[in-house]
C-alpha positions as CSV (number, residue, x, y, z in Angstrom):
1,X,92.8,108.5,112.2
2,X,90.2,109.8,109.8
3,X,89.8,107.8,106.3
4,X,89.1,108.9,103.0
5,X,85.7,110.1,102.3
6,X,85.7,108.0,99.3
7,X,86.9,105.1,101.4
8,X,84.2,105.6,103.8
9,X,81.2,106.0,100.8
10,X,83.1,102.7,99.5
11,X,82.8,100.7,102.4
12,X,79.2,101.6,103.3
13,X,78.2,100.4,98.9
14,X,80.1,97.5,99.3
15,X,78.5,96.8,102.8
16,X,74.5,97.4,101.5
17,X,75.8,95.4,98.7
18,X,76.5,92.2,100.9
19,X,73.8,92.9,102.9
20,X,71.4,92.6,99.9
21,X,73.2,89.8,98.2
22,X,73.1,87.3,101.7
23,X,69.8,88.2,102.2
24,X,69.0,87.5,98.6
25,X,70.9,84.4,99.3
26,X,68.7,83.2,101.9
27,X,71.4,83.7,104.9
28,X,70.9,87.3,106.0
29,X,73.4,88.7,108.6
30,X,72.1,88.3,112.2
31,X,70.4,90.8,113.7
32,X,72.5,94.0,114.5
33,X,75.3,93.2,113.0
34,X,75.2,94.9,108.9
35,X,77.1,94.7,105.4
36,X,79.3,97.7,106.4
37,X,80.0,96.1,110.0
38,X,81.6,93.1,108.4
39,X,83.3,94.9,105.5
40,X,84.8,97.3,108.3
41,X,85.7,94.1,110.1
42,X,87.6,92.4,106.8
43,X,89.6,95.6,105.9
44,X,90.9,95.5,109.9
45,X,92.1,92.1,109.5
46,X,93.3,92.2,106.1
47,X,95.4,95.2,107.6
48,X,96.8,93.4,110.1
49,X,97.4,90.6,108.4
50,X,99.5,92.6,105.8
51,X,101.6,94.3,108.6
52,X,102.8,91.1,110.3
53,X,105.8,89.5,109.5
54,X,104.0,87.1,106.7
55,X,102.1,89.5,105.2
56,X,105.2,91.7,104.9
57,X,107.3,88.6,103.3
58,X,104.6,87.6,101.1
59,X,104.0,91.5,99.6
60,X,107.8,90.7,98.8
61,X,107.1,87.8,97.0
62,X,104.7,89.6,95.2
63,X,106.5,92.3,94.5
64,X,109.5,90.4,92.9
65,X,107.0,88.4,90.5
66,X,105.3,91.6,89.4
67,X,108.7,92.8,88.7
68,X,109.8,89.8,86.6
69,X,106.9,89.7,85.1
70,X,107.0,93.5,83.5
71,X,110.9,93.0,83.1
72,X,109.9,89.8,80.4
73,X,107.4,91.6,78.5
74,X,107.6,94.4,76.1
75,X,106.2,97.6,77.4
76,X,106.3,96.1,80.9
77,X,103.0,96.8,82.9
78,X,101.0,98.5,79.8
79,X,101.6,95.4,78.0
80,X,98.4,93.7,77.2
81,X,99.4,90.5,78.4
82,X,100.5,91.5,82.0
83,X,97.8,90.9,84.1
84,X,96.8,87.4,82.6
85,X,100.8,86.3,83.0
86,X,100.7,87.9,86.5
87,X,97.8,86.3,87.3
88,X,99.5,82.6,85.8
89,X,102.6,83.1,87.8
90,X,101.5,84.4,90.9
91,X,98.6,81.6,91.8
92,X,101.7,79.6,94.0
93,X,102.0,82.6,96.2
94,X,98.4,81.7,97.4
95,X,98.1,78.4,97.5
96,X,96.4,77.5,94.6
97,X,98.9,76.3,92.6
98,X,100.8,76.7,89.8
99,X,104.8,78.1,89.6
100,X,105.4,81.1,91.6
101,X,109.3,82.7,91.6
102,X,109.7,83.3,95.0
């Protein structure tokens, strides 16, 4: 399946990026493997993980607390204050905390 030109030219920024900021870093990648390689690598297994059975439960969680969320404030999603009470409420879905509606 062919992806998105703009995908692509995204992945291969993002990649040099990385590559630049390790090496600036003192740990550069090993030798042959680049930026791109391991940003190709994360978006594969991000995928996956989102199309197993956990990843699918938990994009339900989410999507239920991004729906109370807009349903409490006026002007839902364009409200100001959504992303910062998102943000708030949704930290228990990841672990770090916090009161998540589930």
């Amino acid at each position: 399946m062919e992806r998105d030109p703009e995908l692509e030219a995204l992945v291969r920024q993002k990649g040099a990026e990385l590559e630049a900021a390790l090496r600036e870093g003192g740990s550069p990648l090993p030798p042959g493997l680049t930026g791109q390689d391991f940003v190709e690598w994360a978006l594969a297994d991000g995928e996956r993980r989102a199309r197993s059975p956990e990843g699918q439960a938990l994009f339900q969680k989410m999507k239920r607390v991004v729906e109370e969320v807009a349903a409490e404030l006026p002007g839902g999603v364009d409200n100001p204050d959504f992303l910062s009470r998102l943000k708030a409420r949704s930290q228990g879905l990841f672990g770090g905390g916090g009161a998540a509606s589930a």
